[in-house]
C-alpha positions as CSV (number, residue, x, y, z in Angstrom):
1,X,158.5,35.2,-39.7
2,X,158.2,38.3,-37.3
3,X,155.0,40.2,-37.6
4,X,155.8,43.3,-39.5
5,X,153.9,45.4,-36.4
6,X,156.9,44.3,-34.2
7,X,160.2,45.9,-36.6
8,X,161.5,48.6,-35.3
9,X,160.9,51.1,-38.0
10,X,164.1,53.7,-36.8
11,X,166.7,51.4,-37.7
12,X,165.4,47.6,-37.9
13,X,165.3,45.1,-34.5
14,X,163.0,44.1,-32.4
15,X,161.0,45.8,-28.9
16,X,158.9,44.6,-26.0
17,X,156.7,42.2,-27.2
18,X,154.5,42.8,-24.5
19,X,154.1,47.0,-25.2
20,X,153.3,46.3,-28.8
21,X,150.9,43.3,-28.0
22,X,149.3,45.8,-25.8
23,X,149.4,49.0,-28.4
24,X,147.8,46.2,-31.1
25,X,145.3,44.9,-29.2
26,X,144.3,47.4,-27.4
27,X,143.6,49.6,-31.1
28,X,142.0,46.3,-32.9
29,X,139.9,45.1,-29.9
30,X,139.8,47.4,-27.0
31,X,138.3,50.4,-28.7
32,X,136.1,48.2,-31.6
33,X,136.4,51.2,-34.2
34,X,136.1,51.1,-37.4
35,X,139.0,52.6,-39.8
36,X,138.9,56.6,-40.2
37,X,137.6,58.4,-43.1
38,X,141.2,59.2,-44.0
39,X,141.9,63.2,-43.9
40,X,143.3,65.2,-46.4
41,X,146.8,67.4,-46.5
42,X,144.5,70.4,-45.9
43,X,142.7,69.8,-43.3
44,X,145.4,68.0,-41.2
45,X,147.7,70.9,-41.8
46,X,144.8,73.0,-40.4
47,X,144.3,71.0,-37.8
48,X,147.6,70.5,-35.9
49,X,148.2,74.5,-36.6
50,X,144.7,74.7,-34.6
51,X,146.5,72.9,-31.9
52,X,149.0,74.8,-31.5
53,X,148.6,78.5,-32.0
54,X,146.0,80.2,-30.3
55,X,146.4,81.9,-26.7
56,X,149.5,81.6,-27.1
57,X,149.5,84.4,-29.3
58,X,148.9,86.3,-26.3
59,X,152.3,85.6,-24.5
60,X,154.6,85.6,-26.8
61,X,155.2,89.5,-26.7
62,X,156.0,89.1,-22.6
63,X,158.4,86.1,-23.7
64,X,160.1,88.5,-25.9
65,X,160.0,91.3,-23.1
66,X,161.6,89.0,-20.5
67,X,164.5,87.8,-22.9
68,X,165.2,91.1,-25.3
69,X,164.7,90.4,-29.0
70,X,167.8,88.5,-30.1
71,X,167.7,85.9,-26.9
72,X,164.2,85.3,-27.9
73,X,164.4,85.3,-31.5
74,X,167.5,82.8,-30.8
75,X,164.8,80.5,-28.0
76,X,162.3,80.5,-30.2
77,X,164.5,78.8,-33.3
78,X,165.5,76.4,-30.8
79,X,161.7,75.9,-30.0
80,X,161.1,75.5,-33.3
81,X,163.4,72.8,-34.1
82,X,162.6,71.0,-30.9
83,X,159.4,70.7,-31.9
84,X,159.9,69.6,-35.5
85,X,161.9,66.9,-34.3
86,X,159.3,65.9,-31.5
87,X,156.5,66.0,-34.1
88,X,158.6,64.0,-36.4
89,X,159.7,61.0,-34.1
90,X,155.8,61.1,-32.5
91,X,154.5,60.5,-36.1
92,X,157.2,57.9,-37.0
93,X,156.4,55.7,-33.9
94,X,152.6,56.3,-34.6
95,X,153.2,54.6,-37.6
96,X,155.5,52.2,-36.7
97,X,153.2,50.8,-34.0
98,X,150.0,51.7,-35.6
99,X,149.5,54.0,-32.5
100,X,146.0,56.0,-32.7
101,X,147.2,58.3,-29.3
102,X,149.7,59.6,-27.2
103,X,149.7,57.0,-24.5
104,X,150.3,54.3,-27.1
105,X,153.0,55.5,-28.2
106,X,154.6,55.5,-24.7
107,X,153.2,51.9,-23.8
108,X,154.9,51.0,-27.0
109,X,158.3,51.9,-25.5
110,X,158.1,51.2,-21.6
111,X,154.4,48.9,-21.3
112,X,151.7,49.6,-18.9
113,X,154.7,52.3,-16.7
114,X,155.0,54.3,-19.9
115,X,151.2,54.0,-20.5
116,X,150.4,55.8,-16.9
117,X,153.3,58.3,-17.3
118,X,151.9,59.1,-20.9
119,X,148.8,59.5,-19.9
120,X,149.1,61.6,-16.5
121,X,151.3,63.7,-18.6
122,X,148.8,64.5,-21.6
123,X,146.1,65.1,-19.5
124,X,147.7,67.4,-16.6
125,X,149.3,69.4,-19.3
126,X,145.7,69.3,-21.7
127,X,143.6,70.3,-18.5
128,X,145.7,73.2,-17.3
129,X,145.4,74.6,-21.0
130,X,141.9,74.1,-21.4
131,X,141.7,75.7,-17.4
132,X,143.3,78.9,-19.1
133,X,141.2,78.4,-22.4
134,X,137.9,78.9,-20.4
135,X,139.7,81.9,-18.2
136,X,140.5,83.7,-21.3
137,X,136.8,83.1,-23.3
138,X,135.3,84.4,-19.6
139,X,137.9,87.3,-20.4
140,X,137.6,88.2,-23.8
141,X,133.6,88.2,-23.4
142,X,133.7,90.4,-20.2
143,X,136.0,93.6,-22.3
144,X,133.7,93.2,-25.6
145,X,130.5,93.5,-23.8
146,X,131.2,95.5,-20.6
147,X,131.9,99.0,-22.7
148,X,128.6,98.3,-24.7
149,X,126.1,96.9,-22.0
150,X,127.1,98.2,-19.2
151,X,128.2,95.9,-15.5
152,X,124.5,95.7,-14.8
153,X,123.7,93.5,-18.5
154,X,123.6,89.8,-18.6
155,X,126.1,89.7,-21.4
156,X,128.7,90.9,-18.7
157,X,127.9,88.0,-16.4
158,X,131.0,86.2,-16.6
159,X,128.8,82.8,-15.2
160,X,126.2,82.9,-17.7
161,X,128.0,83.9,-21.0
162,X,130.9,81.4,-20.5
163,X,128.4,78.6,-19.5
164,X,126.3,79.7,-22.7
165,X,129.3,79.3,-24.8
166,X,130.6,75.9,-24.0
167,X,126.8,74.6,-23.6
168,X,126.0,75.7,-27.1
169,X,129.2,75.9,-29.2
170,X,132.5,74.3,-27.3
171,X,130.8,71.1,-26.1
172,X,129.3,69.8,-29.5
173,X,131.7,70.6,-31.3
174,X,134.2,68.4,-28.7
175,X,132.1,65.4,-28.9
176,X,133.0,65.0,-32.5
177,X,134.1,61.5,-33.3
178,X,137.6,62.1,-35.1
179,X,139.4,65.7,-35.4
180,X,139.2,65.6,-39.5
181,X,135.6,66.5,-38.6
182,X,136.8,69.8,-36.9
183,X,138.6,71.0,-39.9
184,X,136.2,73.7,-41.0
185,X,136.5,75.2,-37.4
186,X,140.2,75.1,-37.9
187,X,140.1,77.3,-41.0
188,X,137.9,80.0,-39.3
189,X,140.3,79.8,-36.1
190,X,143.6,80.2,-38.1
191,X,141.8,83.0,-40.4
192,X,141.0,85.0,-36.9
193,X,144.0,84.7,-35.5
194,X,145.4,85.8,-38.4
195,X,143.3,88.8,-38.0
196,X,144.9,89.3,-34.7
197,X,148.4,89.6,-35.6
198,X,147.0,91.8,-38.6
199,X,146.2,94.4,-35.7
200,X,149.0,94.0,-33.5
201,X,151.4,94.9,-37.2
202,X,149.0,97.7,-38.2
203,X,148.9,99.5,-34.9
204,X,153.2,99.3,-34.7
205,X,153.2,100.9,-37.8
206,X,150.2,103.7,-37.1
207,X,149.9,103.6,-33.4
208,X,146.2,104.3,-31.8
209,X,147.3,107.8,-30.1
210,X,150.9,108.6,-28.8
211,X,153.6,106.0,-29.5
212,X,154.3,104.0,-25.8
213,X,157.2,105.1,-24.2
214,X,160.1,102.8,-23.7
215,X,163.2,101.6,-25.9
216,X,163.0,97.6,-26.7
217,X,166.1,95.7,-25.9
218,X,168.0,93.2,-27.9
219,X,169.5,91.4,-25.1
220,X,168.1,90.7,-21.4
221,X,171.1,89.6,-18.6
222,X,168.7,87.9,-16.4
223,X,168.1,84.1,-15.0
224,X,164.3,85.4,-16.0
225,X,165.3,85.3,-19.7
226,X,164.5,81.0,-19.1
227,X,160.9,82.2,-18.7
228,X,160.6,83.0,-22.3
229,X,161.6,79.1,-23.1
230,X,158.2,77.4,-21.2
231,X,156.3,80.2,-22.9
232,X,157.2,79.7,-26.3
233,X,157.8,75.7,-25.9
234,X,154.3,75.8,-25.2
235,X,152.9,77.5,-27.5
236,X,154.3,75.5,-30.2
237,X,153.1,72.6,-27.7
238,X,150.5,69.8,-29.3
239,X,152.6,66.4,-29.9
240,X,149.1,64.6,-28.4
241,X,147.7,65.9,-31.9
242,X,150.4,64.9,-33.8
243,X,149.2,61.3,-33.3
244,X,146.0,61.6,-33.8
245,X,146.2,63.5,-36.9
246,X,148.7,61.1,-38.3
247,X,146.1,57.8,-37.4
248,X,143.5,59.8,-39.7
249,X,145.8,61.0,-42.5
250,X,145.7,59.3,-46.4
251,X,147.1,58.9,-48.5
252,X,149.6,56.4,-50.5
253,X,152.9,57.2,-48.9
254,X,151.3,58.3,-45.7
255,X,155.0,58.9,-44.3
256,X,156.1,61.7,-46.8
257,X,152.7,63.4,-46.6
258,X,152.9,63.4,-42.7
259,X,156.4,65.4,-42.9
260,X,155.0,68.0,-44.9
261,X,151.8,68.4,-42.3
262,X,154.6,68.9,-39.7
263,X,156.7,71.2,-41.7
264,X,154.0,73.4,-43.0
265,X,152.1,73.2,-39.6
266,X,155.2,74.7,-37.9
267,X,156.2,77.3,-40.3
268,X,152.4,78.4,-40.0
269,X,153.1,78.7,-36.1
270,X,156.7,80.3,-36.6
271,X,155.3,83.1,-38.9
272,X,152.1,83.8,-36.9
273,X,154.0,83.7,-33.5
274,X,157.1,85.5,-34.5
275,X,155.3,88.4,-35.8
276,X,153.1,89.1,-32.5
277,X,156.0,88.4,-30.1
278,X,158.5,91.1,-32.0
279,X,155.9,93.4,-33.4
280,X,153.8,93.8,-29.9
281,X,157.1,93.9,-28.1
282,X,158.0,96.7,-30.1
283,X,154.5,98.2,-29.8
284,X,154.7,98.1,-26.0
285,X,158.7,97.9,-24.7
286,X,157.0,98.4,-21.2
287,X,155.3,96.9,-19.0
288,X,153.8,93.8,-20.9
289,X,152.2,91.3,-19.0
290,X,150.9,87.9,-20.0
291,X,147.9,89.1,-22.1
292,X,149.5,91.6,-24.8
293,X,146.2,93.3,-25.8
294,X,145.6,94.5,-22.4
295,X,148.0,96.7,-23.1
296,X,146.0,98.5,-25.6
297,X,144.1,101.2,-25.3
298,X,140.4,99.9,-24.3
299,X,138.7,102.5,-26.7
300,X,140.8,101.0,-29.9
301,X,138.6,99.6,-32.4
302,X,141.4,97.5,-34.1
303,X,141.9,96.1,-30.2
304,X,138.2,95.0,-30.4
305,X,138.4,93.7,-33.8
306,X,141.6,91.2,-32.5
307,X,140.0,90.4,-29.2
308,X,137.0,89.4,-31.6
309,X,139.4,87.0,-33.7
310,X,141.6,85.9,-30.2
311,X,138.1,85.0,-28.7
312,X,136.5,83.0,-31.8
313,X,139.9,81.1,-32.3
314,X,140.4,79.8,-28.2
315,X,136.5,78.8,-29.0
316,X,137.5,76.9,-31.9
317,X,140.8,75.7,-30.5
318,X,139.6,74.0,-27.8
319,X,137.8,70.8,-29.5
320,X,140.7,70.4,-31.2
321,X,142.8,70.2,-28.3
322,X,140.5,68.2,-25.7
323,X,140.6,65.5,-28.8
324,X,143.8,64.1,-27.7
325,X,142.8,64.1,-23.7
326,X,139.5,62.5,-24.9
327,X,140.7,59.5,-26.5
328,X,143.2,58.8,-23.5
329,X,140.2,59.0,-21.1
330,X,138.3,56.9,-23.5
331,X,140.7,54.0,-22.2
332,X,141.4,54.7,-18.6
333,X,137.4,55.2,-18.0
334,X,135.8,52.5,-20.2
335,X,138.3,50.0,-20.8
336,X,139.1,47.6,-18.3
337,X,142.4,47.0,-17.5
338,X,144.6,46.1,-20.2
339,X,147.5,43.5,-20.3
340,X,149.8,41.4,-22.8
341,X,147.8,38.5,-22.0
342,X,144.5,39.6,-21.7
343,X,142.4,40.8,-24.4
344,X,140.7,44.7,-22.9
345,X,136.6,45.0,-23.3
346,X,134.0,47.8,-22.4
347,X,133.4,48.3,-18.3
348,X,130.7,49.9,-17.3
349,X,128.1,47.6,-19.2
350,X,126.3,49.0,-22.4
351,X,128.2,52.5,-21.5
352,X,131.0,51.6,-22.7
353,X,129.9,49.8,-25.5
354,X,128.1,53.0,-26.7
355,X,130.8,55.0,-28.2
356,X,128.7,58.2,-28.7
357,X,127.5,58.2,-24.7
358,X,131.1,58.0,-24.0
359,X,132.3,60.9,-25.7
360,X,129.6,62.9,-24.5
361,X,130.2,61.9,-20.6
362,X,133.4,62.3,-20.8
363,X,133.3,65.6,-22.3
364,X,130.5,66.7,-20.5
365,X,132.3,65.9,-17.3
366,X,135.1,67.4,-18.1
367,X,133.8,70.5,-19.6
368,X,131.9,70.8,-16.2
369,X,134.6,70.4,-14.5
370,X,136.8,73.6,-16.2
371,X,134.0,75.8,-15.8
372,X,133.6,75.7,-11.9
373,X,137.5,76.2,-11.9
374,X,137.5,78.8,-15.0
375,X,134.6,80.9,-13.7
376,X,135.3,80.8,-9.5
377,X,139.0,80.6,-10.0
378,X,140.1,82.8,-12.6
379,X,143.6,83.9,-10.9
380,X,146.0,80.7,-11.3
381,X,149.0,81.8,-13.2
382,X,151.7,80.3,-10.8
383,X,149.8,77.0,-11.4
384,X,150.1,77.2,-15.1
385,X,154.0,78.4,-14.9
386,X,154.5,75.3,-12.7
387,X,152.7,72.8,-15.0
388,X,154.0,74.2,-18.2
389,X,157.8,73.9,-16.4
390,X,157.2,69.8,-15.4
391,X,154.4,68.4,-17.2
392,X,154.2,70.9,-20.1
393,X,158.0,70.1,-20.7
394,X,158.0,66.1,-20.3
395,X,154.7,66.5,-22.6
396,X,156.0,67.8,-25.4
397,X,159.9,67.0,-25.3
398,X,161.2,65.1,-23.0
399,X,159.1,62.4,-22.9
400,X,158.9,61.5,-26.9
401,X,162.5,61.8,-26.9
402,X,163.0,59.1,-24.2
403,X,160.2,56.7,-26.1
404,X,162.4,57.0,-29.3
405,X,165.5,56.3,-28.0
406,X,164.0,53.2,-25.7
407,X,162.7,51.5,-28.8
408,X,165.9,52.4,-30.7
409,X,167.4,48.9,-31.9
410,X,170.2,47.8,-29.6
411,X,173.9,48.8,-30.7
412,X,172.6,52.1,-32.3
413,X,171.4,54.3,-29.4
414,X,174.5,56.0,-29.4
415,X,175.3,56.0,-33.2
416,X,172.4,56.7,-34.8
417,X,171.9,60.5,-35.6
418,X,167.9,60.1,-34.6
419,X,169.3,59.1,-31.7
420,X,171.6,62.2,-31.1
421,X,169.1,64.6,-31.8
422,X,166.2,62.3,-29.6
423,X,169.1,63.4,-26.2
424,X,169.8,66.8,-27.5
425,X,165.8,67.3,-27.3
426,X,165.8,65.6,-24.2
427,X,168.6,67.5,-22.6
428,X,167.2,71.3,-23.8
429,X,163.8,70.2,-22.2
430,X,165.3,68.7,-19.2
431,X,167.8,71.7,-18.5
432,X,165.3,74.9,-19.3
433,X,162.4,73.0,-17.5
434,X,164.1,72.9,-14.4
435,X,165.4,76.1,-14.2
436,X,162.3,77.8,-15.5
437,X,160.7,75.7,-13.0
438,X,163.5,77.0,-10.0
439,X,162.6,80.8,-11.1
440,X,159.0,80.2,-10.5
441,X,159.1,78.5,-7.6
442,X,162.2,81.5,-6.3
443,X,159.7,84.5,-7.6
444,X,156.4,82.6,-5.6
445,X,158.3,82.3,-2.4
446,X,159.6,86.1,-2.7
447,X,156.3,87.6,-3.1
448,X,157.2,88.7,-6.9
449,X,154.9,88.7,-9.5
450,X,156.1,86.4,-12.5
């Protein structure tokens, strides 16, 4: 009799023994863990909302400035059910192949190829967020203190605070063993943000001094209206999560309570994201750039109060999204090489035996690593539109798409409505990634800002 690990949960049949020998193995013996305290509803909801809204709470007013309201409101529904169905058929293969991470998921459909793809795509697209996450905390600190200290105060030293920061909050909080243990972080992150969008609805309806000039527009005819698509794809963006968060879940019908993380998770993200984008659109029809409170007046308290809440949620946001990166490092650093026939153990000697010392090199090393480029480089955007177009894209759509339809059964990859929507996905991802990734690479070789 087959082992039950091996049925294809989407419709019954069998897939590569050798990716699901590896995905087993690999989660029983490689990483020698014991079962996770199982999370609650709460918590995971919390969470995977964490993930995904944040800074991008910042954008989402310039998406709806390059597109004009309806186009984005229209993009952003599309986002939205993208990502419901990428968060759906990520959770359902987690479960069907007992999948603790992103990369097992993809070794499950294509072996050790889709293990390196999955893996190179996580982490590019994780480290170029966590780049910006440590741009924006050197930001945010830099306008709070500079009106109050002065240039000449320490607080204003971009080096020192953002190093502070990390060192005494960030970093302990990312060496955490499983993400259920970041869940009261969550709650204060999603509360700030909240406050955030609290400001940006408050000063549309009583503006801080005379109303910005400027008329919104409901429709933008312009190949820049594709923009808008990467911007608010990802924002919505944290499929690594999903898998993580559905490995730590409880529950008796683990399945059914999983759905509801996803649904509520998104319509948290919809609501929050959907309010900034129109409402700060309408608050500044003009001249919006990538960060919509710099468009605020600089001696607004309400602008201070929602840098405040922006600031403590990116702090708290980032544990939650290295976690994901982490635990793929975890086995391309101290796991030897893994293979169907080959059982994978610690390298690096009593290193990578010690699970604690693990976490904390690796996140120490990377943490390092984002400050030197956060602090001496702050002025990257191109680099973020180009890795939100190619691996931001095959992150978060195109790739988990692919994955379900490989491990479809055979005979029902072209009848199975999973299937249908799995290429739809796949398609939207594949189209508006390439030609948001043509308008970036046209406005870079032009000279114009993007």
């Amino acid at each position: 009799m087959s082992d039950p690990l091996l049925l294809n949960d989407h419709g019954g049949g069998l897939v590569g023994d050798v990716a699901l020998q590896d995905v087993v193995t690999y989660d029983q013996v490689g990483r020698q863990r014991a079962s996770p305290k199982r999370a609650h509803f709460l918590s995971s909801v919390a969470n995977l909302s964490n993930a995904a809204v944040g800074a991008g709470i910042l954008g989402l007013p310039f998406a709806f400035y390059k597109a004009g309201i309806i186009w984005a409101t229209l993009l952003m529904i599309l986002v939205v059910g993208c990502t419901c169905i990428s968060f759906y058929m990520m959770a359902r293969m987690s479960q069907q192949f007992q999948c603790r991470s992103y990369d097992d998921v993809s070794a499950a459909a294509f072996g050790v190829p889709g293990r390196v793809v999955g893996t190179v795509c996580l982490v590019v697209y994780y480290f170029c967020v966590l780049w910006a996450y440590v741009i924006l905390i050197g930001n945010f600190l830099t306008l709070l203190f500079l009106p109050v200290c002065g240039a000449t105060c320490i607080a204003t030293n971009r080096y020192f605070m953002v190093g502070l920061v990390m060192a005494l909050v960030i970093l302990p909080l990312s060496t955490l063993k499983r993400m259920h243990h970041l869940r009261v972080t969550s709650y204060v992150a999603l509360v700030a943000i909240l406050l955030a969008v609290v400001v940006i609805v408050v000063r549309f309806a009583v503006p801080y001094g005379a109303r910005p000039a400027g008329t919104p527009v409901l429709f933008q005819f312009d190949v820049q209206v594709v923009l808008a698509f990467p911007i608010m794809l990802l924002a919505f963006a944290a499929q690594g999560n999903v898998v993580s968060i559905h490995y730590e879940l409880g529950g008796p019908d683990r399945e059914r309570s999983m759905a509801w993380v996803i649904i509520t998770s998104v319509l948290i993200c919809f609501c929050f994201y959907f309010t900034a984008g129109l409402m700060g659109y309408l608050l500044f029809p003009t001249g919006l750039t990538g960060d919509v409170f710099l468009s605020f007046d600089p001696n607004d308290p309400l602008a201070i109060v929602a840098r405040v809440g922006v600031l403590v949620s990116i702090v708290f946001s980032y544990p939650v999204v290295f976690y994901p990166a982490r635990e793929v490092m975890f086995s391309v650093v101290f796991l030897a090489k893994r293979t169907a026939s080959s059982t994978p153990r610690p390298r690096w000697g009593w290193v990578g035996k010690s699970d604690l010392l693990a976490r904390v090199i690796l996140t120490v090393s990377f943490g390092v690593v984002l400050y030197l480029l956060g602090v001496f480089l702050p002025q990257v955007g191109i680099v973020f539109e180009i890795a939100g177009a190619t691996f931001g894209v095959a992150f978060s759509l195109v790739l988990p798409a692919v994955c379900w339809i490989k491990t479809a059964p055979p005979g029902t990859k072209w009848h199975s409505p999973h299937c249908w929507l799995a290429y739809l996905i796949m398609t939207v991802g594949t189209v508006f990634g390439l030609v948001a990734l043509g308008s970036s690479i046209y406005e870079l070789a032009m000279g114009h800002p993007i």
